[in-house]
N, C-alpha and C positions, 0 to 999 in steps of 0.2 A: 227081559232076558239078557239084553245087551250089559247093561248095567251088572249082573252078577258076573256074568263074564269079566266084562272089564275090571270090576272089584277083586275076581278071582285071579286075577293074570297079574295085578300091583300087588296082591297079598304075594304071591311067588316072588315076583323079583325084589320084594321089601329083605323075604326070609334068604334067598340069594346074596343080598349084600350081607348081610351078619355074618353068615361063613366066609368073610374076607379079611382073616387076619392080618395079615402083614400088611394095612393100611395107616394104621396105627404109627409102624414102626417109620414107615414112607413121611406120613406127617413129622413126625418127630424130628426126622433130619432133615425137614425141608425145615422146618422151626428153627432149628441149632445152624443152621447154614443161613437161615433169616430170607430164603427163597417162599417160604409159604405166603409173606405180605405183597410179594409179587402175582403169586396166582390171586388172592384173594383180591389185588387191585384190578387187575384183569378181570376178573368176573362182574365183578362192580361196575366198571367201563361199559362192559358187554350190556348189561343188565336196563344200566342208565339209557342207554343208548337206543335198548330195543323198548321201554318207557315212553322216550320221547318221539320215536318212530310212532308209535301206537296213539301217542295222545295227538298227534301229527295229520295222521289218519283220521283220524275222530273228528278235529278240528273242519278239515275239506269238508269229510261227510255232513256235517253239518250244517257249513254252507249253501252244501248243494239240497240237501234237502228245503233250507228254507227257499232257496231259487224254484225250486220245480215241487211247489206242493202236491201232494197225489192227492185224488177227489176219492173221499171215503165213500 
């Protein structure tokens, strides 16, 4: 149940964004002004960043798993 739920709430905000015209137009002149390779590095930054966090994470966990094996 969860599950169609959840699927039925992204299908909404999928059709939500389509009815956003003027985004189009917002890009264009962040293009023509040459500001959109700035947001675009910025996310990338973001992106990398929470990557490395993650693989970070993973990394300790690891560790500590092999330190403290649990008795199956």
């Amino acid at each position: 149940m969860k599950k169609i739920l959840f699927s039925l709430i992204l299908t909404l905000v999928t059709v939500q964004l389509f009815a956003q015209d003027n985004g189009v137009e917002m890009a264009d002149k962040m293009r023509t002004d040459g500001k959109i390779y700035v947001v675009v590095a910025c996310i990338v930054i973001i992106l990398f960043g929470l990557l490395a966090y993650l693989f970070s994470i993973d990394k300790r966990l690891k560790k500590i798993e092999k330190e403290n094996p649990t008795k199956n």
